[in-house]
N, C-alpha and C positions, 0 to 999 in steps of 0.2 A: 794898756788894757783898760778898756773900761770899767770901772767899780760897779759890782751888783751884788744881789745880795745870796750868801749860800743860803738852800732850804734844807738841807741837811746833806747826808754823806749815804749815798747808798749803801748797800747792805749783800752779802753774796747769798743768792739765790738757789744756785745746782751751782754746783765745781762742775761742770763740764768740760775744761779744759780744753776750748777750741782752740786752733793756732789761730784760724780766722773766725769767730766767730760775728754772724750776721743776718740780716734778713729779719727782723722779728716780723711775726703777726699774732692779733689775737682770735683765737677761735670760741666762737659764742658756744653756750653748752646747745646740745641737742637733745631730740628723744631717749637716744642710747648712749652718748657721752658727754662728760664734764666739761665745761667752762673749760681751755687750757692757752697758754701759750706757748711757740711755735719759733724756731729759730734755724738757723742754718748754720752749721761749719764748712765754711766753701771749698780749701780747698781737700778736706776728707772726703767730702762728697756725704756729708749725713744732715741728715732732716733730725731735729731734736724737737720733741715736746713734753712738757710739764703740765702740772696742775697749779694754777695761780699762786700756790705756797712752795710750791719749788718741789711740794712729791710727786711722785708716781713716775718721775724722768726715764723717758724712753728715745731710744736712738735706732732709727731706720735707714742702714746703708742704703744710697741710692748707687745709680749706676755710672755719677758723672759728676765733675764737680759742677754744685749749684749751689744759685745764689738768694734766691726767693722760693717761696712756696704760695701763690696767690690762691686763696678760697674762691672758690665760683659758683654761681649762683646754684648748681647743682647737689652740691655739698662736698664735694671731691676737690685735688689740688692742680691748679697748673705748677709743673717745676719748672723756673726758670734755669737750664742749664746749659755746659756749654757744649754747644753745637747746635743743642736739641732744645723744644720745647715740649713739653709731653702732660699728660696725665696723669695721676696716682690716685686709684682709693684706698683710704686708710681705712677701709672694715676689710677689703680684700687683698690688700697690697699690689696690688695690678698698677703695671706701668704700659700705657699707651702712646705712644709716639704721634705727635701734632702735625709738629711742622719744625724743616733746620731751622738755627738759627745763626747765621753766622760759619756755617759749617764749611764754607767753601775759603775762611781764616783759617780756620783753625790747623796747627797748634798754637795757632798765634795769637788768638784772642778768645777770653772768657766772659761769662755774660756776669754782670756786676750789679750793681743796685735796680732795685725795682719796686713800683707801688700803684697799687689800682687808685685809678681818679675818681670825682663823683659822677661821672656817666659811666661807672664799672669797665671801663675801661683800662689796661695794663700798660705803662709806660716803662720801658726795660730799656739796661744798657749794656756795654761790652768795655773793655778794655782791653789793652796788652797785658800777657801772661807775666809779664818783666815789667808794667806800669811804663811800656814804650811812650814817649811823647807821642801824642796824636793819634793813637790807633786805637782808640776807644771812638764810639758812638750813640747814640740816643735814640731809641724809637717808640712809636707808640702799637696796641695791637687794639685794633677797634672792631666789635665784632668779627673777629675771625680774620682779619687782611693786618698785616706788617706793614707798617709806615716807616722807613728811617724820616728821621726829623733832623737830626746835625748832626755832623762826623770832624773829624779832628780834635775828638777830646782824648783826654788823657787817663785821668782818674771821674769819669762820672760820678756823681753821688749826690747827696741830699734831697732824693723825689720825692717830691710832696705838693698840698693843693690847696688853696683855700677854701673853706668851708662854703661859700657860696661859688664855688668851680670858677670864678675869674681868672685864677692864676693858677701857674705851675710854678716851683721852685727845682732848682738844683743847681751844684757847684761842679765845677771840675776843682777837684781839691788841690791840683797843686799851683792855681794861683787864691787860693784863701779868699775867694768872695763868692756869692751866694748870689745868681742872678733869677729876676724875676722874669716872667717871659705871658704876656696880656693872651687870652683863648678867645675862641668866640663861642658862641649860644652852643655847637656838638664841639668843643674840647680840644679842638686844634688852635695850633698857634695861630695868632692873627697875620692877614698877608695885605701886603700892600692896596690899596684902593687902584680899581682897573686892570690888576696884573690877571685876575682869572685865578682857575683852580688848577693852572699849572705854574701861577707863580711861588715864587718863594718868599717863604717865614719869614716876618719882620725880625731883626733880632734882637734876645732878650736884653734886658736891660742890666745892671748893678744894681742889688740891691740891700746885699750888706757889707760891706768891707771886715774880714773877720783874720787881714794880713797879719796883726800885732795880736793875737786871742793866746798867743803860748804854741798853738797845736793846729794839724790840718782838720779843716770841717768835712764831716764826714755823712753818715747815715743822719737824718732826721723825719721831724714829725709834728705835725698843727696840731694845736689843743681847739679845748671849742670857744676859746675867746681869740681863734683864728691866731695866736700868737705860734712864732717855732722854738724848737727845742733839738738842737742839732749838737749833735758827738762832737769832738774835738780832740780828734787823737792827737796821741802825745802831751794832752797838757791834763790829762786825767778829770775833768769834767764834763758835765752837759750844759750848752748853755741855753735860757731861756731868751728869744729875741724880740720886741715888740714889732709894731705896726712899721715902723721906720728901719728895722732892722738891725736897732741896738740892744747889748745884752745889759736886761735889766737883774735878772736871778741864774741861779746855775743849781745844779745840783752837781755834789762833791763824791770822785770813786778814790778806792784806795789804790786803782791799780790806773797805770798812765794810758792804756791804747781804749776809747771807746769807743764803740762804730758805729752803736743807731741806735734810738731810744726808742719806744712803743709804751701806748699807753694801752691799758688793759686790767683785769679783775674787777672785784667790785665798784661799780659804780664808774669805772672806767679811767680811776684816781691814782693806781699807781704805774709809778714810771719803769717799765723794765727796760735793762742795757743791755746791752752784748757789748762784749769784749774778746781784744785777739792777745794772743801773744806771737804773730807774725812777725819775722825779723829780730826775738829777743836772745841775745846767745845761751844766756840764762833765764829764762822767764821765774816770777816767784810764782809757784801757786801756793803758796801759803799764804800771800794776798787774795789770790786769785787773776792771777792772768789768765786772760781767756774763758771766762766762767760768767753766768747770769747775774746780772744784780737787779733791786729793787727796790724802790724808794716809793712808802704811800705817802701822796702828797693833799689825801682828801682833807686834811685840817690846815690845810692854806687856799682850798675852795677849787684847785687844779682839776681838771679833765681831761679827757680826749673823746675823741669823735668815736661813732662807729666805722669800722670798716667798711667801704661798698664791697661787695662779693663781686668778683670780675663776670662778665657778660661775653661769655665765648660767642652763643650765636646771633 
């Protein structure tokens, strides 16, 4: 494993106790409500949010396990869930139904990591219910139309973008490398030179090898020195990656499974995790398996970006 340097040891934020806990975002304050952030436990089917210090924790049974809750430019949430993609306002609780997703899998596959690009656009994926080899896929939702982009993944994850929308990131975590995949000017994968707009995606490249890291790379997230910061379940850290895609810093949890880090609160400097205890026969929660954590890291100079709010129409 690479040496790098710990910035410290996160800290447990809400005991929430997800078995899967995932999805974060952060939601800016408004008119009528606070600054909070926003998480998922997938497979309960609940929507979690907090107040940037871990009060006010509120838990919203939805109707289906999901996996993201993406802010849209309207103020309300797309649920990425599975079958379905739908609607929720959180002043009314009203659930509106979009469009399937996948619905013609299922029970055989769930919708899994997701993250809006910098054209507000929403890239969403699926996998097998049992983490089937190959039955997971990739797609993107660009104003209102379903793209799948590539199918025969496995465990999707790691969606993310560079600050100036060049690239897309994500891993299929059960071969532990992190590939990078070139866009062009509207946010699609680059294609071939001559093949038209019916040929196919160049494919992405390698861009980090994270085979020796301890743990599978999991949920991640760009700061605003474009660097990522990706989960590493089972080896109980986050790591920081550079330009090159080597880990230069980490941050340290006490609990082994994380699944995706989110930057958020003031100034946009601390790091919040989610964590599962999926698969654990015992889980501790007296560590906190499956609970929020949070690490501020504004006295090492750390950021994150703002969120784009996704662009349904």
């Amino acid at each position: 494993m690479t040496r790098s340097t710990c910035l410290g040891t996160a800290e447990r934020l809400v005991a929430s106790h997800c078995e899967l806990g995932e999805g974060p975002g952060w939601t800016p304050a408004t008119t009528t409500l606070p600054a909070r952030v926003r998480w998922l436990n997938i497979l309960a089917g609940e929507l979690h949010h907090a107040a940037a210090d871990g009060s006010d924790h509120v838990i919203t049974q939805l109707a289906r396990r999901t996996s993201y809750a993406a802010l849209t430019l309207e103020g309300d949430y797309l649920l990425v869930g599975e079958g379905m993609l739908s609607r929720w306002n959180p002043e009314t609780g009203a659930v509106e139904d979009v469009m399937p997703f996948e619905a013609d899998a299922m029970p055989a596959t769930r919708s899994n990591d997701a993250r809006v690009d910098t054209h507000g656009s929403l890239w969403l994926s699926s996998m097998g219910c049992n983490a089937e080899t190959g039955a997971g896929s990739l797609y993107r939702l660009h104003r209102g139309k379903l793209c799948k982009l590539m199918d025969g993944l496995t465990i999707p994850n790691a969606l993310c973008f560079s600050p100036d929308g060049r690239f897309a990131y994500f891993t299929d975590t059960v071969t532990g490398q992190v590939l990078r995949w070139p866009l062009d000017a509207d946010g699609w994968p680059l294609k071939s030179a001559g093949e038209g707009s019916a040929g196919e995606y160049n494919a992405p490249e390698v861009w980090a090898d994270l085979r020796d890291c301890g743990g599978g790379p999991d949920g991640a997230v760009i700061d605003a020195d474009g660097h990522m910061w990706i989960a590493l379940w089972g080896a109980g850290r986050v790591a920081r990656l550079d330009h090159d895609g080597k880990e230069i810093a980490h941050a340290a949890l006490p609990v082994s499974q994380p699944s995706c880090p989110l930057f958020g609160g003031e100034g946009l400097s601390t790091l919040y995790i989610t964590t599962a205890h999926e698969g654990m026969a015992t889980p501790d929660h007296a560590a906190g398996d499956g609970d929020l954590f949070a690490l501020d890291l504004s006295a090492h100079g750390f950021k994150g970006l703002a969120e784009p709010p996704l662009v349904l129409g």
